[in-house]
N, C-alpha and C positions, 0 to 999 in steps of 0.2 A: 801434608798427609791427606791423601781422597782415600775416602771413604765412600765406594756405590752398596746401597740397598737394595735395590732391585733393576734390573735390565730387563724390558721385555721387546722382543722382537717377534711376530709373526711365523719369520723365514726362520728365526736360530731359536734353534730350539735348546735354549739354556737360557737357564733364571738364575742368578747369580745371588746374595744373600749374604754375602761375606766381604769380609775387609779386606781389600787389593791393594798391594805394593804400588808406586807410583811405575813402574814398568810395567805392570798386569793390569792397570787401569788405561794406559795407550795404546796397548794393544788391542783392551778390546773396545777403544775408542774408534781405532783404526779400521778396527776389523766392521765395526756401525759404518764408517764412512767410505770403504770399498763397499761396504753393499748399497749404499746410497746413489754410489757414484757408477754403479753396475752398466752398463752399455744395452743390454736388454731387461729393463727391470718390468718387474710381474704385472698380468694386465690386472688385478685387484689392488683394489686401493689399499695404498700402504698404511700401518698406523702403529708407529715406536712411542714409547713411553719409558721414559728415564727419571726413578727414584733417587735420589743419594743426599750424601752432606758433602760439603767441600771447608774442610778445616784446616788454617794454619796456624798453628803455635807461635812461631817467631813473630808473625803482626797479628795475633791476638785476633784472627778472623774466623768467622763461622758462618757458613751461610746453608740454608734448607734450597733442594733444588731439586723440582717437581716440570718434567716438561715432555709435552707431548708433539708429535711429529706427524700430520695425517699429508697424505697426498690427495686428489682429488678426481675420483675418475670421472672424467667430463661429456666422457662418450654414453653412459649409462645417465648420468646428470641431467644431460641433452634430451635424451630421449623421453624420459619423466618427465624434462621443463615442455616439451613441444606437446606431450598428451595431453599435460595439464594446461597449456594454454587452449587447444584445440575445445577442450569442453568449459572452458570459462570463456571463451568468443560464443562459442553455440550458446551459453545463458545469458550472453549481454543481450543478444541477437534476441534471443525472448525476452526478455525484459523489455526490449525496444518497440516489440510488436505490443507486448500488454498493455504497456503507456500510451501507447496511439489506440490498444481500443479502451482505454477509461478516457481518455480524452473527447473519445467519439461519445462515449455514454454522458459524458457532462457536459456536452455541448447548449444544455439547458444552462441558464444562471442560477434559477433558482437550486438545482442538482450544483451547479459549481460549488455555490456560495456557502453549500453544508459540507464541504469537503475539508477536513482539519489541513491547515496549510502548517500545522509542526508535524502533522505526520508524514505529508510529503517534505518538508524541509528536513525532518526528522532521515528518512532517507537520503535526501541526497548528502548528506553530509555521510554516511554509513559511504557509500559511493564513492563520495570523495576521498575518503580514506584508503579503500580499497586501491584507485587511481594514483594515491602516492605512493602505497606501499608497493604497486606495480613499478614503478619510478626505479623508485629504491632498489627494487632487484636488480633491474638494467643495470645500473652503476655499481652496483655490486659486482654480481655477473658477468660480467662484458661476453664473455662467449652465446651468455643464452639470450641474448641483449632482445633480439628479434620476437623470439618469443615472449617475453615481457610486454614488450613496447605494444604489439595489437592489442593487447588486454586492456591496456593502460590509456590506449586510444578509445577504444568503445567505453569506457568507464568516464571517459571525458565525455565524450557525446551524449551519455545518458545524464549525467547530471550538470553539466555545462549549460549545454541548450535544451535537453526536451523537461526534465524535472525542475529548470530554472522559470523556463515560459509557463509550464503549469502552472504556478504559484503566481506567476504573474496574471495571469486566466485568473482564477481565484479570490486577487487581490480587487480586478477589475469588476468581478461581478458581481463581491458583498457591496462595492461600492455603487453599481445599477439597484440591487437589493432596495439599499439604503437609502437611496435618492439623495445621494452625495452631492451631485452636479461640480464634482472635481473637475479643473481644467487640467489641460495636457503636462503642464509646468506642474502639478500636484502630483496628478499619476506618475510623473518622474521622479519624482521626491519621494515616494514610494518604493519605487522600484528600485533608488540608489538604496534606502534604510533597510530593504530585504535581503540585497547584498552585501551588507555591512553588516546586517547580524548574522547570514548565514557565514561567512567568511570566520566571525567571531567566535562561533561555535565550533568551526572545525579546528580552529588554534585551541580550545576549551578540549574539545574533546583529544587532539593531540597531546597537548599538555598533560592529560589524565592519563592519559596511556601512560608516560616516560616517568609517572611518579608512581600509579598503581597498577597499570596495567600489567606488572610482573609478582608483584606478591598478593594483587587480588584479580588474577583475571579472570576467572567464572564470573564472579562477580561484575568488571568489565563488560567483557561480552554478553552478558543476559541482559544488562542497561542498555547497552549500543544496540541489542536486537528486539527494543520495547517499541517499535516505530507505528504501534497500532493500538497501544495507551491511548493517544492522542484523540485519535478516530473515535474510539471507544465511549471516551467522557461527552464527545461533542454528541456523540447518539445521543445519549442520556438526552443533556441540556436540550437539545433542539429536537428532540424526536424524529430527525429524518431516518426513514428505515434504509432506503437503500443508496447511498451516496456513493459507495462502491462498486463499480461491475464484480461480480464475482470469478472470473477470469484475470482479474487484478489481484484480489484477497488473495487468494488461491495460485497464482502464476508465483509472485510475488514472494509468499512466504516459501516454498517450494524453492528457487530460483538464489536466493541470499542466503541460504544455508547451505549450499556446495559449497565457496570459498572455505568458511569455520572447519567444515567436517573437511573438509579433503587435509586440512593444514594438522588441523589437531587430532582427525582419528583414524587415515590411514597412516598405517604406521610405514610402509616404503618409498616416501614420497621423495620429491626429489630435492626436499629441505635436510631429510636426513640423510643425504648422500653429500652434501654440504656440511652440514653438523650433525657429528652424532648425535650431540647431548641435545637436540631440539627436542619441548617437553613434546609427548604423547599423552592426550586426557578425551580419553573414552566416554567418560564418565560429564564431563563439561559439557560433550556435545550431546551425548542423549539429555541433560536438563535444557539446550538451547532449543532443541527439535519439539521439547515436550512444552517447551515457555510459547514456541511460537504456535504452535498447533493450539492450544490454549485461549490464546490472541485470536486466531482465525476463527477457532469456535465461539468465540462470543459475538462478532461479528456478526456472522452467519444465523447464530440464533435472533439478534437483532432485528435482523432484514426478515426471519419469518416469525417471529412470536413477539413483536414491538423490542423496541429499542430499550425499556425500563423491566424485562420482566424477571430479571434479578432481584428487584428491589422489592419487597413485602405491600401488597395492595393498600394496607394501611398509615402504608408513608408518603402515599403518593396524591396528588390532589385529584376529584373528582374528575374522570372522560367527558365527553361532549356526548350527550345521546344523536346517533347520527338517526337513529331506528324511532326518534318519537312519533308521535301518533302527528296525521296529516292537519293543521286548522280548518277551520269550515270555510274561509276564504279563501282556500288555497284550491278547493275540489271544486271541479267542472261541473257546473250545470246543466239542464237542457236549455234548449234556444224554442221559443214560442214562437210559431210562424202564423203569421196573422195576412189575410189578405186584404188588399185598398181596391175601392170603388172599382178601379180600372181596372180590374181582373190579376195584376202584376203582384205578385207574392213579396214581405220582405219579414224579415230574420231581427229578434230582440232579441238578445243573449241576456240571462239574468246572472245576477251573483255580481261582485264586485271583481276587477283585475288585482292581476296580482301587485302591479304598481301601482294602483290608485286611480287610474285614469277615465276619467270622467265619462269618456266615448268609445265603445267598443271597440273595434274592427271587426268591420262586415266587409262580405265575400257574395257577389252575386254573380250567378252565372245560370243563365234561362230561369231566374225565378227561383234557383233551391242553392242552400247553403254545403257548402263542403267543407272538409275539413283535410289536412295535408294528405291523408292517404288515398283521398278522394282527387289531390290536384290541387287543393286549396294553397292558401298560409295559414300559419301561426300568428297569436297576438304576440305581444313584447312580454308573456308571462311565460312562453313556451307552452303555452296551450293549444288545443289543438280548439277550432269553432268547432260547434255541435252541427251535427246536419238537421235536416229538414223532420217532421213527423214521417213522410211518406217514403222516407229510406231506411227508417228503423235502427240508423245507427245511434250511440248515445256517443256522448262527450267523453275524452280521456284526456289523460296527463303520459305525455312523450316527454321520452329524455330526450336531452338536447346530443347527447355524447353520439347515439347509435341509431335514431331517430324511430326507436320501436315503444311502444306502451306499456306502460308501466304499470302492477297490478298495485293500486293502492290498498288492498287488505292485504298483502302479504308485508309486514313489516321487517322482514328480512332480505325481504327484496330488494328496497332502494334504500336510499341515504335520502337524508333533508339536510341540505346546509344551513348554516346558522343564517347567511342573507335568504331563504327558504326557498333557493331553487331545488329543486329534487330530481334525481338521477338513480337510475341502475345501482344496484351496491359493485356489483364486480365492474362498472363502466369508470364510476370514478373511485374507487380502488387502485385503476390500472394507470388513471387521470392522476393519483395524488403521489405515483411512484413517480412521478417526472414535473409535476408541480404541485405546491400546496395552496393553490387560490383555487378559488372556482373558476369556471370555463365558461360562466356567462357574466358576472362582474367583477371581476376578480380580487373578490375580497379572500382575505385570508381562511385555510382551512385549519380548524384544530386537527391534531393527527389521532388516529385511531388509536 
């Protein structure tokens, strides 16, 4: 005895609800498989749905039988999978230019060396994933195979080789930094462990998918798209303000959330012409867009209000006064010009160098003293000599950066480094965005 619950067909317009004779249930078996088997069937995708019980008394059998029947229009499929490839080629292609200019911007080491290497590893594995699940369509798909596969190629190139070599940069120049003096046999030994953990984490982060990645995925996705956490903390710790070009921050955060949004919150994409039931979450993507904007904004406030200014002034330890008042040994004296017997004029600088050095340097030229902007040199303190009484010029303190004079009563003018060279404030400002030593010994700078 069959038993159908409900028949639903598109094309026949009859719902059935009632208990059918074993003749009145083949026929309108039948009547499903003539339209199945139709010679021109409809260019809309088909989609049958068959409720019922199937019971027999005599062997005591009963089964529940719930099945659904979709066809797949592949012409409208196509045309979805090729548009959506077309604009995730055009964001690898940016992607690919952003990394070539933060790599131009970090071409410094000391800029390298403050660049969190989990946040760019943190990416490429985001990358990697992306490149598998490209994979996976292809094989899936075999028709949209083409369109896949470019995707899945550029996703290879960006984390393969240009986000692989980064870190490799990176690893190379905490180790200049650090004055490692690693031989070639170390830095490979390096470079295999970086591979071997990043490898590690994409099977980690795989793994986390296939067990939560469907009953918590907001959750999921707002972890997998934290890749600026990293960056974040390491401002903190090291106070580099700008290790980022901001055409990275910005490219970047911008650029990784088309895949999420086009998947999860256009809702006619060419995933649901494949599966209906693919979820739609509106709701997941505006928390991702608001998490990563979030990210970028801290950043950004980083690079222009210090790297800590989250943190309550009270918790944090004393700044470096770059503004304190100049020492008496450090300001330029007049030079006393005295004449000998012979008519021939010579130059005593008074006040002590700024390195100790026992013996001036003196500058003679017809008998009167100059100083650099007269044609002269400088001693080893960056000072300029004093000239003569009969030129009326006095003695100054030049920055080394832009070779102009520096007003020592304006103390917001210059910086004093800690080894007590002194500079323009906006000269080494723009000096400690691209190194934190000084530009004449290069000892280390406290950050602003």
């Amino acid at each position: 005895r069959l038993r159908m619950q409900g028949v639903f067909n598109p094309y026949w317009n009859i719902a059935h609800s009632v208990k059918l004779k074993r003749s009145q249930y083949l026929l309108v078996m039948k009547s499903q498989l003539d339209f199945l088997e139709e010679k021109h069937p409809p260019k809309e995708a088909l989609v049958m749905n068959m409720v019922g019980d199937i019971e027999s008394e005599n062997c005591d059998f009963h089964s529940f039988v719930n099945v659904t029947a979709m066809r797949t229009n592949w012409e409208h499929t196509t045309a979805k999978a090729i548009n959506y490839s077309f604009y995730m080629m055009l964001t690898c292609l940016t992607q690919i230019v952003i990394l070539l200019r933060q790599l131009l911007h970090t071409q410094s080491q000391s800029v390298a060396s403050n660049v969190s290497l989990l946040c760019i590893g943190w990416q490429t594995v985001l990358d990697a994933i992306l490149c598998i699940s490209h994979i996976f369509l292809c094989l899936v798909m075999q028709p949209l195979f083409t369109a896949f596969a470019s995707v899945a190629f550029f996703k290879l190139l960006i984390f393969c080789v240009i986000e692989m070599k980064y870190m490799a940069i990176i690893i190379q120049a905490r180790n200049n930094a650090n004055n490692a003096g690693l031989t070639q046999e170390d830095l490979r030994r390096q470079i295999t462990l970086l591979h071997l953990k990043f490898y590690g984490a994409l099977m980690s982060a795989i793994i986390a998918f296939w067990y939560m990645g469907q009953a918590h995925r907001t959750l999921y996705v707002l972890l997998l798209y934290s890749f600026w956490v990293p960056q974040i903390i390491l401002n903190i710790v090291t106070e580099s303000r700008k290790p980022m070009h901001p055409y990275y921050m910005y490219g970047m955060s911008l650029t990784r959330s088309v895949a999420p949004i086009y998947v999860f919150a256009v809702r006619n994409n060419f995933l649901k012409e494949v599966n209906p039931d693919f979820p739609t979450e509106p709701k997941m993507c505006q928390l991702l867009l608001l998490w990563v904007a979030f990210q970028t904004a801290i950043l950004f406030a980083q690079s222009k209000y210090g790297t800590r200014f989250m943190i309550p002034q009270r918790f944090l330890p004393p700044k470096f006064d770059y503004s304190r008042p100049i020492p008496a040994s450090l300001l330029p004296r007049p030079t006393v010009v005295s004449s000998s017997s012979n008519g021939a004029s010579s130059e005593i600088e008074l006040g002590p160098l700024l390195n100790g050095d026992a013996s001036p340097s003196r500058e003679r030229s017809n008998g009167v003293a100059r100083n650099r902007r007269g044609g002269g040199g400088t001693d080893s303190s960056n000072r300029t000599t004093a000239m003569s009484e009969d030129t009326g010029d006095t003695p100054t303190l030049d920055c080394v950066i832009c070779y102009n004079e520096i007003d020592i009563n304006d103390r917001q003018g210059y910086m004093l480094a800690p080894c007590d060279h002194i500079f323009h404030r906006h000269c080494l400002e723009q000096w400690m965005d691209v190194k934190m030593e000084c530009p004449i010994c290069r000892c280390n700078l406290p950050s602003l």
